[in-house]
Backbone bond lengths (Angstrom), bond angles and torsions (degrees), N, CA, C in turn:
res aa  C-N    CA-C-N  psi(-1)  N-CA   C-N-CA  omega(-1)  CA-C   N-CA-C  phi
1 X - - - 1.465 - - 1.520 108.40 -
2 X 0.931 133.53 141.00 1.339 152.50 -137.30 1.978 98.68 -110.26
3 X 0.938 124.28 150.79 1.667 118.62 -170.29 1.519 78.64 -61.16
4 X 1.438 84.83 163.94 1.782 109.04 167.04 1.911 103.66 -84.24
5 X 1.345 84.39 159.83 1.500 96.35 -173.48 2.048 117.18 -66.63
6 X 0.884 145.07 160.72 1.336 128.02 -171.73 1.746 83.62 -154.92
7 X 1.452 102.49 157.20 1.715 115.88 -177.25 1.444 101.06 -156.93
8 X 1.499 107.94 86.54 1.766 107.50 163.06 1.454 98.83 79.95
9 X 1.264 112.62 34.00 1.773 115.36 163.68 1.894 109.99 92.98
10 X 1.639 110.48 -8.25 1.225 120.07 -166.20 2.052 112.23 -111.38
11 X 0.785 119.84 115.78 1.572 113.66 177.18 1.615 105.51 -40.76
12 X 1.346 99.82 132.06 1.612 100.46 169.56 1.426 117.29 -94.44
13 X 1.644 126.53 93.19 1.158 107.95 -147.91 1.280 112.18 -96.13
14 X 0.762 129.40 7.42 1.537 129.68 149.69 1.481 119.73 -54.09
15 X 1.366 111.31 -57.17 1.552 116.59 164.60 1.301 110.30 -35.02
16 X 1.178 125.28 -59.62 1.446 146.13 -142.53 1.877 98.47 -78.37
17 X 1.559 112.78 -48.30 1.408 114.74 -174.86 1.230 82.50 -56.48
18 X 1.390 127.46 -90.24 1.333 141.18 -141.07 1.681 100.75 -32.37
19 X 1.564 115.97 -59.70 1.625 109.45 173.74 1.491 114.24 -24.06
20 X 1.656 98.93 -69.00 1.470 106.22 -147.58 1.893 98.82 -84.79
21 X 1.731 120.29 21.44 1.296 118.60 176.81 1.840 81.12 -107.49
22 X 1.272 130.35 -43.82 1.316 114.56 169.04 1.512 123.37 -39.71
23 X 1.572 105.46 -68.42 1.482 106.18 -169.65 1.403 123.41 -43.33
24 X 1.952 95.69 -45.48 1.864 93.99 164.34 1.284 142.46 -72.68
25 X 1.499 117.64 -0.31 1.769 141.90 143.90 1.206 84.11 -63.48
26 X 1.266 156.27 -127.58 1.241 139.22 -94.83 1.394 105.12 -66.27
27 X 1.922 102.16 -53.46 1.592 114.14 -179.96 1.856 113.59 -37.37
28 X 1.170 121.66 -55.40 1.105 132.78 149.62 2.030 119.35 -25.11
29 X 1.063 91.58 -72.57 1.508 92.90 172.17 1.333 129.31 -40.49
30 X 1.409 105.78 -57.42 1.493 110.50 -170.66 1.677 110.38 -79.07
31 X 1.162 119.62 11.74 1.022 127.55 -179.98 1.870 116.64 -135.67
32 X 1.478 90.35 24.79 2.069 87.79 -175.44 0.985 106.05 61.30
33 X 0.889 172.80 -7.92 1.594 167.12 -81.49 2.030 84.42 -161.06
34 X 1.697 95.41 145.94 1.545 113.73 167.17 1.412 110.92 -84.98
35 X 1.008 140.96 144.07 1.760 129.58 -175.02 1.925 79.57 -69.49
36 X 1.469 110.86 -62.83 1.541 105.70 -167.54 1.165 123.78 -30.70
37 X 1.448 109.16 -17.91 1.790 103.06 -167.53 1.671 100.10 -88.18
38 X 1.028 108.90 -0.76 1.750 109.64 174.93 1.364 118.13 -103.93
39 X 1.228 123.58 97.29 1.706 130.91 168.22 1.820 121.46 -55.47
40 X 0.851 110.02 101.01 1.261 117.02 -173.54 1.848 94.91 -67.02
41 X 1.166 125.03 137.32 1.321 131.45 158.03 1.542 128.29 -112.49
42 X 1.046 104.77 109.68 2.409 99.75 -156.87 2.179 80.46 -85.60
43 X 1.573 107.82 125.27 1.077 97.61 -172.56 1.814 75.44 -116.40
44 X 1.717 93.95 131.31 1.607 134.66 -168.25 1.159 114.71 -73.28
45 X 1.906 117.44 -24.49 1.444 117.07 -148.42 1.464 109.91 -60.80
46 X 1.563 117.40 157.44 1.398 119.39 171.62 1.540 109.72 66.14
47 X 1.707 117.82 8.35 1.493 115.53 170.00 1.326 122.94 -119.18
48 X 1.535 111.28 131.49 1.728 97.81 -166.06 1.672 106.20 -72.44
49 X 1.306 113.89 171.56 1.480 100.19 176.76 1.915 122.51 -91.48
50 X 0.977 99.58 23.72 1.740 113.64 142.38 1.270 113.39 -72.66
51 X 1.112 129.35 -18.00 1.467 122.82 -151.83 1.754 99.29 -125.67
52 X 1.418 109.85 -32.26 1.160 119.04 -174.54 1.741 102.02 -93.04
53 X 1.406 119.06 -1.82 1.515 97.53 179.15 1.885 119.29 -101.54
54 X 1.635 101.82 11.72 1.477 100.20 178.61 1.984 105.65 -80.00
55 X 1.232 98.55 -34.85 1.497 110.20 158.35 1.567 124.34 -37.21
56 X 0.976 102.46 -48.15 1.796 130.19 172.26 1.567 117.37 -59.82
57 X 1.456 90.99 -68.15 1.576 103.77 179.54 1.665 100.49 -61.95
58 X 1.327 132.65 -2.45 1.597 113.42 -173.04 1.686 100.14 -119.97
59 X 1.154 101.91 14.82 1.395 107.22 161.35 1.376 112.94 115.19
60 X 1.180 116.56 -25.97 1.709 116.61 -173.11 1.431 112.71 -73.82
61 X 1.517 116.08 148.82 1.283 118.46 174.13 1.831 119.51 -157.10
62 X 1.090 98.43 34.32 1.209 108.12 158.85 1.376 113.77 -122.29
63 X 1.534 125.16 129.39 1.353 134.25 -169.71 1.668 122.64 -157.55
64 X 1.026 117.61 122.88 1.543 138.29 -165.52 1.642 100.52 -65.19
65 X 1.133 116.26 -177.83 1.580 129.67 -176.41 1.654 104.73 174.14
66 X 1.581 122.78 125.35 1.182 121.58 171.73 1.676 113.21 -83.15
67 X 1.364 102.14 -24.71 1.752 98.57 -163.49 1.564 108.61 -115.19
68 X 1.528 124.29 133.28 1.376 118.78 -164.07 1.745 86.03 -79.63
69 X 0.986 136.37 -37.01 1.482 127.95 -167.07 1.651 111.14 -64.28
70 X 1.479 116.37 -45.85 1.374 117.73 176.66 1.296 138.79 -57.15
71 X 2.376 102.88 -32.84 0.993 109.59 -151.81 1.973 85.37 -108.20
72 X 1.862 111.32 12.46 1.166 104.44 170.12 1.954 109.43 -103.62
73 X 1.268 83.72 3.83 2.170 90.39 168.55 1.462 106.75 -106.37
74 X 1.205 121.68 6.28 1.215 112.36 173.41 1.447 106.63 -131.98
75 X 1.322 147.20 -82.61 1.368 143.35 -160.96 1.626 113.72 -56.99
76 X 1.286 131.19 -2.08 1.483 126.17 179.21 1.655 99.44 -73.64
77 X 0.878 130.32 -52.39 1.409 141.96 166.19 1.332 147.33 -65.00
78 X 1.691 96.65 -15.30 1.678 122.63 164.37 2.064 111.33 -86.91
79 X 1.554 97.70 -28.28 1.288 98.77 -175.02 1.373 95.89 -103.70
80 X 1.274 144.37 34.68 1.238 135.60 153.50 1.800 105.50 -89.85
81 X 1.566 112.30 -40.56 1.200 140.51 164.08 1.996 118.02 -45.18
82 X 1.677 106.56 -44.88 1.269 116.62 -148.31 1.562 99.09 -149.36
83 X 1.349 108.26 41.69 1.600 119.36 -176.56 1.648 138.90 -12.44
84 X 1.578 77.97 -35.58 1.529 104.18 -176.55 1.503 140.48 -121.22
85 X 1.802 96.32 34.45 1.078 147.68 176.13 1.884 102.07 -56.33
86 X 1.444 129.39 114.03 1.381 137.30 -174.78 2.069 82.97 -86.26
87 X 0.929 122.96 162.28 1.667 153.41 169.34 0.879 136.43 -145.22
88 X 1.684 116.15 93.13 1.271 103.49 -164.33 1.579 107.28 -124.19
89 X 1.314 124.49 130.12 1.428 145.51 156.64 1.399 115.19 -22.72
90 X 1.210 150.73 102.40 1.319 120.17 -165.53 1.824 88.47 -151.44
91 X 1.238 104.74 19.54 1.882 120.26 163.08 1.088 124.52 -100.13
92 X 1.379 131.56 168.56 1.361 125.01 151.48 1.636 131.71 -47.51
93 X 1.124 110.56 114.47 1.594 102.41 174.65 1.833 121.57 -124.83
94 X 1.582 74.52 117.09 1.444 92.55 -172.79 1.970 103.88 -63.52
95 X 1.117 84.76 166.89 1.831 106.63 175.60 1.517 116.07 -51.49
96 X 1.693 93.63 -64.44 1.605 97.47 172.27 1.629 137.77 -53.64
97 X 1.343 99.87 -13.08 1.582 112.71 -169.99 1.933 101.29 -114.23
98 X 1.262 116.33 13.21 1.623 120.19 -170.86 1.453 100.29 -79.28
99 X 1.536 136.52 -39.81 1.662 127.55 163.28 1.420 118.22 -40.12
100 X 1.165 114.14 -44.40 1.407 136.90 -160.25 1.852 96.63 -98.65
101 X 1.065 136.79 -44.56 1.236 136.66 147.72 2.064 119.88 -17.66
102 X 1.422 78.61 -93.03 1.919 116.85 161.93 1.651 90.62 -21.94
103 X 1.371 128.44 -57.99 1.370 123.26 -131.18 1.673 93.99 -91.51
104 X 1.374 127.43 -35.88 1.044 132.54 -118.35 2.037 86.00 -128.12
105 X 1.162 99.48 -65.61 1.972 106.23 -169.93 1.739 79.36 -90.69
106 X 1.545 76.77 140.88 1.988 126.98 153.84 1.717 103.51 -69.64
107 X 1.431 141.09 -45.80 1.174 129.87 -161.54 1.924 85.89 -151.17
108 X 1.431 99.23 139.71 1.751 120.70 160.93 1.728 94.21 -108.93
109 X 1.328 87.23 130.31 1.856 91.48 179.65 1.398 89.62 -119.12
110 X 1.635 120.69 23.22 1.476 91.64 -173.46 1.576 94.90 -146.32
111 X 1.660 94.54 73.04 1.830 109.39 178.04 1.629 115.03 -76.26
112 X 1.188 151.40 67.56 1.225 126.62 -104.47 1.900 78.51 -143.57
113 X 0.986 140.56 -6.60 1.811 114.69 -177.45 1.828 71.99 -166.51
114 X 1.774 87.20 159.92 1.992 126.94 -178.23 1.753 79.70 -57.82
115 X 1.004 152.80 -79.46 1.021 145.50 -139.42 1.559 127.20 -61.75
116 X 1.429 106.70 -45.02 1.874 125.55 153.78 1.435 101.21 -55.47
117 X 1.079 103.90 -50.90 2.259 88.19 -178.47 1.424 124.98 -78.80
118 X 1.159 106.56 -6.19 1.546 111.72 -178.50 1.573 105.54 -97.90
119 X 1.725 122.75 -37.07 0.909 107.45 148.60 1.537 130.41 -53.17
120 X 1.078 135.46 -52.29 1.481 146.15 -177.81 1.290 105.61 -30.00
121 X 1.241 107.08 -74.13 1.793 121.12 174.15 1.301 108.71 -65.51
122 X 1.344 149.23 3.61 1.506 133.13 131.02 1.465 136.04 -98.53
123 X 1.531 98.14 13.46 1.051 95.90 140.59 1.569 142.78 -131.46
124 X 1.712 98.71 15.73 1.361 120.64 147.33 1.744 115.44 -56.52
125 X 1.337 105.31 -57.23 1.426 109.47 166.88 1.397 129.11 -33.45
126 X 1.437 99.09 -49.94 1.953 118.45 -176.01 1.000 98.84 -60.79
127 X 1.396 134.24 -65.62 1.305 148.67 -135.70 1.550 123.47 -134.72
128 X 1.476 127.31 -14.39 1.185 132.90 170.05 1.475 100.95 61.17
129 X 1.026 113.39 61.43 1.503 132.09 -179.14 1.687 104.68 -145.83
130 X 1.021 119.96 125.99 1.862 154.03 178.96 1.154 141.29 -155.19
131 X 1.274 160.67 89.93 1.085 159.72 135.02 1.162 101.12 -4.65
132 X 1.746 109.00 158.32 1.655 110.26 148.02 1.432 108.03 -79.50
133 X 1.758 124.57 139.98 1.181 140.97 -170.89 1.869 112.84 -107.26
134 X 1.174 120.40 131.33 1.393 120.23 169.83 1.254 99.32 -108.19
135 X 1.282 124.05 164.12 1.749 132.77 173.24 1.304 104.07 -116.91
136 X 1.471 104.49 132.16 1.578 115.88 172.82 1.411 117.97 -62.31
137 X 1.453 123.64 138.74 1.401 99.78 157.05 1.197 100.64 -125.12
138 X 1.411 119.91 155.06 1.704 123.90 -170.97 2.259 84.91 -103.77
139 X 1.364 88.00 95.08 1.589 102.20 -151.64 1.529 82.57 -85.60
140 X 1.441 146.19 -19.47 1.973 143.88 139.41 1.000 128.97 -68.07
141 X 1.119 117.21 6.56 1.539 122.00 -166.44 1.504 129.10 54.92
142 X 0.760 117.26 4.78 1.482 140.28 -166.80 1.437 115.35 -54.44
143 X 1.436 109.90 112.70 1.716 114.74 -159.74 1.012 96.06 -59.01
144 X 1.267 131.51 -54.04 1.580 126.78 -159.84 1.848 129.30 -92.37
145 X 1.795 88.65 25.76 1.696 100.97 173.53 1.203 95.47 -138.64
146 X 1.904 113.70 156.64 0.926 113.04 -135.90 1.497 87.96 -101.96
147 X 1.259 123.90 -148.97 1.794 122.82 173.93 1.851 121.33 98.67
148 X 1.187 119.51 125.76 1.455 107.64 167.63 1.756 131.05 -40.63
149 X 1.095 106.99 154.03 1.677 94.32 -177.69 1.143 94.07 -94.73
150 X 1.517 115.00 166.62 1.397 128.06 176.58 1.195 97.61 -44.26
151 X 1.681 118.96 -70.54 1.448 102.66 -138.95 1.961 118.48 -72.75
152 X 1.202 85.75 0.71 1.709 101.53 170.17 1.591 134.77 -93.11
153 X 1.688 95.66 -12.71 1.619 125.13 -169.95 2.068 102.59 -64.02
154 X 1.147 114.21 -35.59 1.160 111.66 166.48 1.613 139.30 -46.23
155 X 1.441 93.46 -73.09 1.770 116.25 163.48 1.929 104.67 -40.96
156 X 1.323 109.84 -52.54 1.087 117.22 -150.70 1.759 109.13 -86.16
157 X 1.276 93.77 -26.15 1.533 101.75 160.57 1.772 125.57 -90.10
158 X 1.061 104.35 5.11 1.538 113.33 -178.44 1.524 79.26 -109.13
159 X 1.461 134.95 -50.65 1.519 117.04 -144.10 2.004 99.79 -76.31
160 X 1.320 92.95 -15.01 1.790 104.41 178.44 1.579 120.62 -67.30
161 X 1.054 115.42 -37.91 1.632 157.49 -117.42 1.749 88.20 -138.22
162 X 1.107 151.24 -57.36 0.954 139.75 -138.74 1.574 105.91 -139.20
163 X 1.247 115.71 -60.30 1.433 123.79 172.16 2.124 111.11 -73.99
164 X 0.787 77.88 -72.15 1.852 67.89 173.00 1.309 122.77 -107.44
165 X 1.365 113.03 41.12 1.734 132.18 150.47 1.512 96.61 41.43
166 X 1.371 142.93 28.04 1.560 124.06 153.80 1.446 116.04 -52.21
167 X 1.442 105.61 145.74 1.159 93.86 -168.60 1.756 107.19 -103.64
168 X 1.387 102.33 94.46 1.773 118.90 -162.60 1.806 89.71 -84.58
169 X 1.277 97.31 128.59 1.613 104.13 176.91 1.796 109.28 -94.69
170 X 1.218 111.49 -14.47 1.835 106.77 -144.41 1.833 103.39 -178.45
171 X 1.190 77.30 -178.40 1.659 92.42 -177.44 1.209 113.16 -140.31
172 X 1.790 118.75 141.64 1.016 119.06 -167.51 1.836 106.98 -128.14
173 X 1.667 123.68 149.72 1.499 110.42 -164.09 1.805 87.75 -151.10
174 X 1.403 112.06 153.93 1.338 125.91 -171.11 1.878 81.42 -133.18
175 X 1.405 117.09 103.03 1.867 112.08 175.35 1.633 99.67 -70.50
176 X 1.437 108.17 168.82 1.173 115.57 -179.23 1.794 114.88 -61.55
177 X 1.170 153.60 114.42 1.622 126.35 152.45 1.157 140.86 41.72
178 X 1.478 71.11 -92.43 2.221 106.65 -168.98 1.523 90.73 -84.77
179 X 1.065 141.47 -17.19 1.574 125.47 172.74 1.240 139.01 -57.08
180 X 1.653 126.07 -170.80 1.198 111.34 164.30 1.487 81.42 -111.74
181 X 1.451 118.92 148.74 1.512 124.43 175.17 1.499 132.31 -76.70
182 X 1.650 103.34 5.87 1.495 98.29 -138.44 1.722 84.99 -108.89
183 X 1.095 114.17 -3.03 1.737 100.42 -165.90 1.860 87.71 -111.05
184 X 1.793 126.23 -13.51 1.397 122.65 167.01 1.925 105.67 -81.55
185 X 0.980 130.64 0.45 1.287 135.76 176.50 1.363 100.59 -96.81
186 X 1.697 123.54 -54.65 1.496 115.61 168.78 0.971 130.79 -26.13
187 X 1.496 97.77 -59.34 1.904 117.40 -163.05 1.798 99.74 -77.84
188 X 1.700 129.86 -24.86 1.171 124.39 165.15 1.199 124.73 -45.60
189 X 2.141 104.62 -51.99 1.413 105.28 -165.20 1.627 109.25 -67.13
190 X 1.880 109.17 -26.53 1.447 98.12 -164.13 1.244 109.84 -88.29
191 X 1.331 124.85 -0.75 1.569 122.60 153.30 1.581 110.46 -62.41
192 X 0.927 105.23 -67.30 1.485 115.11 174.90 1.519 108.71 -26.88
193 X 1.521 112.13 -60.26 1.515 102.88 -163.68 1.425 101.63 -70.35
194 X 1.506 129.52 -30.88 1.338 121.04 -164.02 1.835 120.47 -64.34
195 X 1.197 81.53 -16.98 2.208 95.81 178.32 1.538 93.42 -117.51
196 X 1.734 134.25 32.84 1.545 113.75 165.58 1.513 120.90 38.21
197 X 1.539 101.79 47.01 1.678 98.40 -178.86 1.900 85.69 -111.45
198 X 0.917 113.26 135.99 1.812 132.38 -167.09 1.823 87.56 -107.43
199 X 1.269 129.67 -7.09 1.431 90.42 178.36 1.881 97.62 -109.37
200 X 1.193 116.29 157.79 1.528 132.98 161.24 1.739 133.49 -162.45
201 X 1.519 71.03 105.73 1.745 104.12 -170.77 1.213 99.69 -66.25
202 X 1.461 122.67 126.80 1.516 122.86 -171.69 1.633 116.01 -164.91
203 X 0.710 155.97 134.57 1.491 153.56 160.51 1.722 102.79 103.97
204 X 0.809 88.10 139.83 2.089 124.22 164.12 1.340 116.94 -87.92
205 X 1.752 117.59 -170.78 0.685 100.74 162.51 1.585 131.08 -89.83
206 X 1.368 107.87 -0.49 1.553 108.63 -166.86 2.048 102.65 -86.79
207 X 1.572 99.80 -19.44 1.910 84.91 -173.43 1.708 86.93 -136.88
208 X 1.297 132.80 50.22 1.473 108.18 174.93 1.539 104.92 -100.59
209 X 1.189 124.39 11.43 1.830 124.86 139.46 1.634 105.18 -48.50
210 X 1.272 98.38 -90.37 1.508 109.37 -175.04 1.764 108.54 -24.51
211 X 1.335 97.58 -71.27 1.768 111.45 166.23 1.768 105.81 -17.36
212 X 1.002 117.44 -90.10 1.140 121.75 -175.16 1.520 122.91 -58.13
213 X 1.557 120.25 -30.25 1.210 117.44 165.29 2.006 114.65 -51.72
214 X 1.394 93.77 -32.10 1.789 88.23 177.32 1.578 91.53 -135.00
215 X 1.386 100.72 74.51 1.573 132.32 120.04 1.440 98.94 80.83
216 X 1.426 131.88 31.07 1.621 119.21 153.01 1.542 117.87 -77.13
217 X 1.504 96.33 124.97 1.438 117.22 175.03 1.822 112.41 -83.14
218 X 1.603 110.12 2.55 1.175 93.40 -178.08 1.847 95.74 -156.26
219 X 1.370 117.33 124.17 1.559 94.39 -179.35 1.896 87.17 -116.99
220 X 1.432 88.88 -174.83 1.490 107.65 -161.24 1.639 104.01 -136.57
221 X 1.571 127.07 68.70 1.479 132.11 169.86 1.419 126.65 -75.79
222 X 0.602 123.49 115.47 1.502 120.32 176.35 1.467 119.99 -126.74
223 X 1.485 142.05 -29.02 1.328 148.06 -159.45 1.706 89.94 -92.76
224 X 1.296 119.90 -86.54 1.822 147.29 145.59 1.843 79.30 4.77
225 X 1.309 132.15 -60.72 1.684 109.20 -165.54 1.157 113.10 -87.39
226 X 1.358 120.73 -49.71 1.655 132.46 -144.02 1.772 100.90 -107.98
227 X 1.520 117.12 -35.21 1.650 114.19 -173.45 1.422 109.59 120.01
228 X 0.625 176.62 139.59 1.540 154.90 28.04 1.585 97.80 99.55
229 X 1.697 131.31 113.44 1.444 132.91 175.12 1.521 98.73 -35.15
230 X 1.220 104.66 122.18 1.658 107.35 142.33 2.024 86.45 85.12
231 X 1.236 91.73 47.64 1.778 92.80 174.11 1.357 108.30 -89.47
């Protein structure tokens, strides 16, 4: 992929969609794949919404957010603008901030330990309030990210799924770095297929070709659209 486009020190993000709506036509192509069946997600974090509404104005409206505090100073006032704005969670979310979670994002992609889901489902219970939920998997194992490990992703997706009826659509994976990505996208989809969950959140901006070549239904760009914090 070719640098992103830049205009007077600022990402031109219009330029920039259009690239990364190409790359996923081809990615798509060479693999049968519908471009439609791939949800582009413009992830916002670290952008004020001056910056995040040329994205908007070019048609897109599904967009990620890591922090429930940030993405509640910015999107209350973009979706008064853009009604039909998708929100999706795609951070850690602590316990204390799950009202304010619930209230605010369309999808938590980041179901990630027994304790976040047990809250979830009591306070679906209280209040009949839910998002659609994805479950993390810490798909490297990687001590210091958050997410179920594979070999636990089973139990823990049946105990979601079956015992406290959240209604988990998909699965969501951050690959290691230093890796090659393509054999932690494997092992996603075949979790995925084994519990019939059709969604898989997968790719960045540096591999969401690859991502989608083995079968993400949802990637997560943000650098590739908006610039690098503090561009």
């Amino acid at each position: 992929m070719s640098d992103q486009h830049l205009s007077s020190g600022n990402p031109d993000i219009a330029a920039n969609l259009a690239e990364i709506q190409q790359n996923i036509d081809k990615a798509c192509t060479a693999v049968g794949r519908a471009p439609s069946d791939v949800t582009l997600i413009c992830v916002s974090k670290n952008h004020d919404a001056d910056h995040v509404r040329p994205a908007l104005v070019d048609g897109r409206r599904v967009f990620g957010e890591n922090r429930v505090q940030e993405a509640a100073g910015k999107w209350p006032g973009l979706r008064d603008e853009f009604p039909d704005i998708e929100l999706h969670l795609i951070g850690p979310l602590q316990t204390n901030k799950l009202k304010d979670a619930v209230a605010l994002f369309d999808v938590i992609e980041t179901v990630d330990r027994p304790k976040l889901a047990n809250a979830l489902a009591k306070h679906r219970d209280t209040t009949g309030e839910c998002p659609d939920l994805y479950i993390q998997i810490n798909i490297g194992e990687e001590p210091q990210k958050a997410g179920i490990a594979p070999a636990d992703a089973d139990d823990f997706i049946i105990d979601c799924i079956e015992r406290l009826k959240l209604p988990i659509k998909g699965l969501m994976c951050i690959p290691p770095v230093d890796e090659e990505p393509a054999s932690h996208f494997a092992l996603l989809g075949k979790i995925a297929d084994r519990h019939g969950l059709a969604i898989r959140s997968m790719g960045m901006s540096g591999d969401y070709e690859a991502a989608i070549r083995l079968g993400a239904t949802h990637i997560r760009v943000g650098t590739a659209i908006f610039g690098s914090r503090g561009y």
